[in-house]
C-alpha positions in Angstrom: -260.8 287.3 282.9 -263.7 287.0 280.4 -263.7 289.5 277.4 -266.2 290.0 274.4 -264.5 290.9 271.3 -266.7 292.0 267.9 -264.0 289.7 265.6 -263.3 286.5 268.2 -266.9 286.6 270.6 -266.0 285.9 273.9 -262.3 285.0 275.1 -261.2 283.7 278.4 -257.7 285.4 279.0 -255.0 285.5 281.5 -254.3 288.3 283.0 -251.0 288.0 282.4 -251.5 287.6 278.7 -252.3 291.3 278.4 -249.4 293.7 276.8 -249.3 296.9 277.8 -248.9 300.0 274.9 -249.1 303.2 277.2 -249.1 305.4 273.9 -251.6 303.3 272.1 -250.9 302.8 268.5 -250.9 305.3 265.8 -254.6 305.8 265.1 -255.9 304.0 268.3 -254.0 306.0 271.2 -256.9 305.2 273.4 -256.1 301.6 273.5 -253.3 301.0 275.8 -254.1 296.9 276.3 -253.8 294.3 274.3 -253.5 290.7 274.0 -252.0 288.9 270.7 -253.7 286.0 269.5 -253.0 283.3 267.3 -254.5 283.1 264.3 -256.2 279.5 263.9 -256.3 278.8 260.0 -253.2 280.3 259.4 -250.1 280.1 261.0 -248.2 283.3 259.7 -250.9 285.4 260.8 -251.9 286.7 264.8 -253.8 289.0 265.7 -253.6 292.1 268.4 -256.8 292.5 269.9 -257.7 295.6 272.3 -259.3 295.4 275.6 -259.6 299.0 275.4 -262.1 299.1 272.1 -263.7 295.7 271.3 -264.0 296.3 267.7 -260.4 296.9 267.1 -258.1 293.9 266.0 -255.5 294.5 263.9 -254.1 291.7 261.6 -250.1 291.3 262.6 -247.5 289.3 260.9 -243.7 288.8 261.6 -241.8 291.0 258.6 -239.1 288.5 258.6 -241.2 285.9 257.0 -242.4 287.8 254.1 -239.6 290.9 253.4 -236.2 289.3 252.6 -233.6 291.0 254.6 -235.7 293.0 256.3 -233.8 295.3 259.0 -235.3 298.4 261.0 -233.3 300.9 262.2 -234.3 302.9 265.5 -232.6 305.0 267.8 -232.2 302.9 271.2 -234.2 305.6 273.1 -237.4 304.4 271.1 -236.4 300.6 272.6 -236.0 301.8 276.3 -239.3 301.9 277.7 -239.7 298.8 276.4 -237.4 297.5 279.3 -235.4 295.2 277.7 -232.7 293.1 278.7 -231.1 292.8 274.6 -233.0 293.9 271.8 -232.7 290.5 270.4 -235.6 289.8 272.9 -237.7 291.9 271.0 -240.6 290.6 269.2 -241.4 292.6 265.8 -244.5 292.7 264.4 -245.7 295.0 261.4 -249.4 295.7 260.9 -251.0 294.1 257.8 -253.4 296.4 255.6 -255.6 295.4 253.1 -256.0 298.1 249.7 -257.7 297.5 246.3 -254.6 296.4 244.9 -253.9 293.8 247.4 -252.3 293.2 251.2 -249.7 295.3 252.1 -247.6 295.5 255.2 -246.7 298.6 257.5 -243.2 298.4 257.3 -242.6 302.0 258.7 -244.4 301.9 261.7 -243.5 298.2 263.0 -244.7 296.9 266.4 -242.0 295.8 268.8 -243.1 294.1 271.9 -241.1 293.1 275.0 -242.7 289.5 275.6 -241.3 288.5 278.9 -242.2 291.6 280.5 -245.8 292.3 278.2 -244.8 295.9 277.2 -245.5 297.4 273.9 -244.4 300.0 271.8 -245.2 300.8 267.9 -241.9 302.9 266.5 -241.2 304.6 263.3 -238.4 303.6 261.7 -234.9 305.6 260.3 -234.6 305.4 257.2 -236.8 305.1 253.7 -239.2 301.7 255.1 -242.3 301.9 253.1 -246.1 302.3 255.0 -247.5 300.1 252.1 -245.2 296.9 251.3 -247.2 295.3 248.9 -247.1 291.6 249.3 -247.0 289.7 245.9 -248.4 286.5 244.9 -245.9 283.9 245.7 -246.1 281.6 242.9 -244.1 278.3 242.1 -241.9 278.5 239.6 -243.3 277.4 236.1 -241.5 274.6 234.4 -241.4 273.4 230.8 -242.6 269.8 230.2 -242.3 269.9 226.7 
């Protein structure tokens, strides 16, 4: 199926590509389908595009590859409509934001998708996860040569 999106222009997708959220997202409960997207210049980055609202794409990344450790904690109730068969099949996601002081990432509310079966499902964590993560500069280590 052919889509027009305000960020991407027009998309040729597989029906079977879209994921289905039936609460929405926090903020955009209205849009119950989706479809992620690979970012082309940069591979850390996709993006989750509604079919519901074409002006709404929001930034995702995995938190894994920029938070060291990172764990969420959620009551397995939040995980079952997500149908699935181990929760090591989930995919997490966590939405990137953008402030005056730099990119942050929505550690509290993270995005956990069930990719074999395209069901969605944005959760709020246990515990003390921060909204904002700020993500810092990563910078090579500076070296003396003299």
């Amino acid at each position: 199926m052919e889509i027009t999106t305000n960020r991407f222009g027009k998309l040729d997708i597989a029906q079977d590509a879209v994921i289905r959220f039936p609460k929405g997202l926090f903020g955009w409960e209205d849009c119950r389908e989706w479809i992620l997207l690979a970012d082309e210049q940069n591979e850390a980055l996709a993006w989750l595009q509604s079919l519901d609202r074409s002006e709404v794409a929001l930034a995702v990344v995995s938190p894994r590859r920029f938070v060291p450790g990172f764990q969420m904690r959620v009551a397995r109730r939040e995980l079952s409509p997500l149908k699935l068969g181990d929760v090591s099949e989930a995919e997490v996601l966590v939405i990137v934001g953008k402030r005056d002081q730099g990119i942050t990432l929505n550690l509290k509310a993270p995005v956990v998708i069930n990719l074999e079966e395209r069901w969605g499902r944005q959760i709020i964590t246990n515990g003390d996860l921060p909204i904002q993560y700020p993500l810092g500069e990563q910078r090579p280590a500076m070296r003396r040569s003299a």
